[in-house]
MDTraj code that builds the backbone (N, CA, C; nanometers):
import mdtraj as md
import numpy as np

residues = "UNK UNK UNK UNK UNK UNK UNK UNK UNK UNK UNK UNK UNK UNK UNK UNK UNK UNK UNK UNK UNK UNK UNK UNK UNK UNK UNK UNK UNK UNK UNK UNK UNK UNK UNK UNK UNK UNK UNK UNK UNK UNK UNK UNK UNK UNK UNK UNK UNK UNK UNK UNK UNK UNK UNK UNK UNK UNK UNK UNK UNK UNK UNK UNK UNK".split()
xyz = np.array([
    [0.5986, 0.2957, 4.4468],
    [0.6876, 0.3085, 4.3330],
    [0.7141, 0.4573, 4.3100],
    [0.8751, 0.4689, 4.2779],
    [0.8992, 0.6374, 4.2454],
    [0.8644, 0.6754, 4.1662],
    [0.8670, 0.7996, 4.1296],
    [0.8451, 0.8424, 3.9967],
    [0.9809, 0.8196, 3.8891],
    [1.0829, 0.8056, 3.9604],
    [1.2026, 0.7682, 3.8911],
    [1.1868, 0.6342, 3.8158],
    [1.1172, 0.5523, 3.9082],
    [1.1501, 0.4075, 3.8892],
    [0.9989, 0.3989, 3.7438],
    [0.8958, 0.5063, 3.7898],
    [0.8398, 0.4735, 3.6981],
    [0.8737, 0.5215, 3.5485],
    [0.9282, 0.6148, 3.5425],
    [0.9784, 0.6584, 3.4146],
    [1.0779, 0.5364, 3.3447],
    [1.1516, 0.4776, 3.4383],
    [1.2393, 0.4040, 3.4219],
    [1.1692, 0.3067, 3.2881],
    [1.0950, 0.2493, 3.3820],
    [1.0325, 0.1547, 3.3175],
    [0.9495, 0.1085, 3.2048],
    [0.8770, 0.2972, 3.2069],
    [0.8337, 0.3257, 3.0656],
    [0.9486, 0.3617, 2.9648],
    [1.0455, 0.4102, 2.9667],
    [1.1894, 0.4046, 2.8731],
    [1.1861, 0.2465, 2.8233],
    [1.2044, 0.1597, 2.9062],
    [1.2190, -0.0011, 2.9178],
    [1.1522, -0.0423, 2.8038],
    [1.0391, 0.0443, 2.8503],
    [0.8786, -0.0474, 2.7530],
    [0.9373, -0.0052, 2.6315],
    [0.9462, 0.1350, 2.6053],
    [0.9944, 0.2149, 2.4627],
    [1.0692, 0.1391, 2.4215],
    [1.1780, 0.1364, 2.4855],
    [1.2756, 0.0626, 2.3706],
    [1.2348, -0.1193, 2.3526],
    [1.1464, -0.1787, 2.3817],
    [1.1321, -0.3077, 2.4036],
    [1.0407, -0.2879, 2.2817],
    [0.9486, -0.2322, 2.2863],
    [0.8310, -0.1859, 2.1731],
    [0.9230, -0.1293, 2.0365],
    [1.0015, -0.0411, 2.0591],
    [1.0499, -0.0369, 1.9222],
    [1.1899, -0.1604, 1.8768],
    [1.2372, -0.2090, 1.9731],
    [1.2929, -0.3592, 1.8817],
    [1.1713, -0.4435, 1.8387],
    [1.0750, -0.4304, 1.9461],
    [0.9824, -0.5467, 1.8805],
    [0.9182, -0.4740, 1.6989],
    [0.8746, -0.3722, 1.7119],
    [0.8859, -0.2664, 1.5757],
    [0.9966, -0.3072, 1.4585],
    [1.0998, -0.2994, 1.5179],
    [1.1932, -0.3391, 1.3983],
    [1.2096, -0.3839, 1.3807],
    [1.1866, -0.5136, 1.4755],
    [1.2109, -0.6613, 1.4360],
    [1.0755, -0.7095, 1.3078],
    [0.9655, -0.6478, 1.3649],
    [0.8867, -0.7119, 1.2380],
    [0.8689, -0.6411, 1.1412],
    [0.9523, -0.5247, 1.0603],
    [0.9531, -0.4687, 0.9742],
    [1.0661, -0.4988, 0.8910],
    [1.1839, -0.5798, 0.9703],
    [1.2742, -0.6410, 0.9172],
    [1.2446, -0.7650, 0.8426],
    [1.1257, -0.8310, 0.8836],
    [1.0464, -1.0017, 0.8845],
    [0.9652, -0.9628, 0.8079],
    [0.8954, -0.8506, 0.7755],
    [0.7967, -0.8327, 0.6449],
    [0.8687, -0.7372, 0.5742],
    [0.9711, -0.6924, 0.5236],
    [1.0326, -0.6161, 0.4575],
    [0.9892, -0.6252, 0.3130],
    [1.0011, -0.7755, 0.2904],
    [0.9845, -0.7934, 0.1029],
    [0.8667, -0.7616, 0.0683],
    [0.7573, -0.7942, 0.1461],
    [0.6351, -0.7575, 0.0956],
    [0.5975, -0.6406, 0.1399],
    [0.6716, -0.5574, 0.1360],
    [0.6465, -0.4282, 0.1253],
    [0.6912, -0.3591, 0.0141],
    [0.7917, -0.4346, -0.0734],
    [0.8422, -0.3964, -0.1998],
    [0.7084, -0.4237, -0.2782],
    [0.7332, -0.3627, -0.4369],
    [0.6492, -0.3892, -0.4959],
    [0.7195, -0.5140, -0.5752],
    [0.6669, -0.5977, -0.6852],
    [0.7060, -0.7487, -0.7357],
    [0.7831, -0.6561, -0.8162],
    [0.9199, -0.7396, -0.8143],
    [1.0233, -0.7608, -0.8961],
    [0.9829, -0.6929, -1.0655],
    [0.8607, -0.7461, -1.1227],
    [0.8377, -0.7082, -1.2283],
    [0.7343, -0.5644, -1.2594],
    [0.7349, -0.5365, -1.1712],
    [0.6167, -0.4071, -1.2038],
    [0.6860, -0.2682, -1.2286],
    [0.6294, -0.2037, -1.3406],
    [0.6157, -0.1399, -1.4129],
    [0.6348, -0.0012, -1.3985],
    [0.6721, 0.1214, -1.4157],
    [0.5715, 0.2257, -1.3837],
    [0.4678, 0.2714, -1.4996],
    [0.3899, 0.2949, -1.4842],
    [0.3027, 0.3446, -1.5991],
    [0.3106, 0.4321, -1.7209],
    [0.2894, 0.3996, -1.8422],
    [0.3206, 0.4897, -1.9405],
    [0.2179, 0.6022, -1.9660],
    [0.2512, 0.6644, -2.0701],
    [0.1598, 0.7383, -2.0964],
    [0.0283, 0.7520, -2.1661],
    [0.0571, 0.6430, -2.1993],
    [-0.0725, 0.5615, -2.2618],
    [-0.1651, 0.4333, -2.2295],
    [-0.2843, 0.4576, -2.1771],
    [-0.4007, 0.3316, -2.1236],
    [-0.3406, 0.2200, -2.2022],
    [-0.3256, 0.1148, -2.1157],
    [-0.3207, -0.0572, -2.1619],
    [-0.4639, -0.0479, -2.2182],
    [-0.4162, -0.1321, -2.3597],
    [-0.5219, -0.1758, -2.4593],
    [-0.6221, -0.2713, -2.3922],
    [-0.6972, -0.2060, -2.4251],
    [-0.8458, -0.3149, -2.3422],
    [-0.8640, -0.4195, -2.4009],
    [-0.8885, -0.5458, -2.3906],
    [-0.9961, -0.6612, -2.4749],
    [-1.0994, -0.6986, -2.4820],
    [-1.1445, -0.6955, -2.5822],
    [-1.2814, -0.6788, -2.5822],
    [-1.3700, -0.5292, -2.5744],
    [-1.3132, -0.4294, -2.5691],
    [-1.4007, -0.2973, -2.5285],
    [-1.3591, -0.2359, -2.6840],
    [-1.4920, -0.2613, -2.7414],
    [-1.5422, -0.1149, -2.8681],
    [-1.5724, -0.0053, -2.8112],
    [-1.5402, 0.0832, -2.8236],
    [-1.5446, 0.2326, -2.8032],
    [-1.6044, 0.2908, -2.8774],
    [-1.6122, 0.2675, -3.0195],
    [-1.7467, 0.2930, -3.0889],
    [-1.9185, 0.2549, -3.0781],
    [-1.8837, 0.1188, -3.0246],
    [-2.0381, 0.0497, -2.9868],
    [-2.0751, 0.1145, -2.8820],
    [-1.9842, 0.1855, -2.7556],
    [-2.0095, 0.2343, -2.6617],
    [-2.0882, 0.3682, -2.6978],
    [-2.0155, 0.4219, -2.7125],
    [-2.0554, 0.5640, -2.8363],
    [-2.1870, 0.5575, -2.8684],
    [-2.2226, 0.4390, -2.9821],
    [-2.3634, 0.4564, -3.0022],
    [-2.4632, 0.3770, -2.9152],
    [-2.4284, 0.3256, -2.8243],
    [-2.4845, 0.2525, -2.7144],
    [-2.5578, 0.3524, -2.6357],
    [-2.4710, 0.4771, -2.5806],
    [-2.4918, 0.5871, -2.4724],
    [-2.5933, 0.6835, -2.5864],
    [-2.5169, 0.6655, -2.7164],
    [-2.6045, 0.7949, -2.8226],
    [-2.7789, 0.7864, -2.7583],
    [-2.8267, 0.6102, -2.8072],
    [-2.9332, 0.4952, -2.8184],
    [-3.0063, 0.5592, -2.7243],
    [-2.9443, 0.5516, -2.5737],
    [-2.9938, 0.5503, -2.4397],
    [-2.9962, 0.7053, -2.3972],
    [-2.8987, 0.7721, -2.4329],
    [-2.9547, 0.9285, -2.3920],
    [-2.9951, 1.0062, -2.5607],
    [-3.0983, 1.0505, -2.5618],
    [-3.1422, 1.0612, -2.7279],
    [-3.1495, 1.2098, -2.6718],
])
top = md.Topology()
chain = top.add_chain()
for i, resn in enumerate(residues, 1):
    res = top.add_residue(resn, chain, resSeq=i)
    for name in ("N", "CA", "C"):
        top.add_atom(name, md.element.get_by_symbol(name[0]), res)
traj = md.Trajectory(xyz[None], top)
């Protein structure tokens, strides 16, 4: 085999490898978006439930004296 013929063939592969590439980036495209409903973040922490911040407070006070 030449060296022509082998270059050839690795070109071949390249472009065979990158349709196969685009083909499955075309086929998982959506889930690469983020969901329809998301957010960007404000400037302020989402309200916790359930978390006192005061009990915490004297919880850590309790435990480191």
């Amino acid at each position: 085999m030449s060296d022509e013929q082998t270059k050839q063939e690795e070109r071949e592969r390249d472009k065979r490898q990158e349709k196969e590439l685009e083909q499955g980036l075309k086929e998982s495209f959506p889930a690469s978006d983020p969901p329809a409903n998301a957010q960007p973040g404000h400037n302020d922490p989402a309200p916790s439930s359930g978390y006192d911040e005061a009990k915490e407070e004297e919880e850590l006070r309790k435990s480191n004296p």
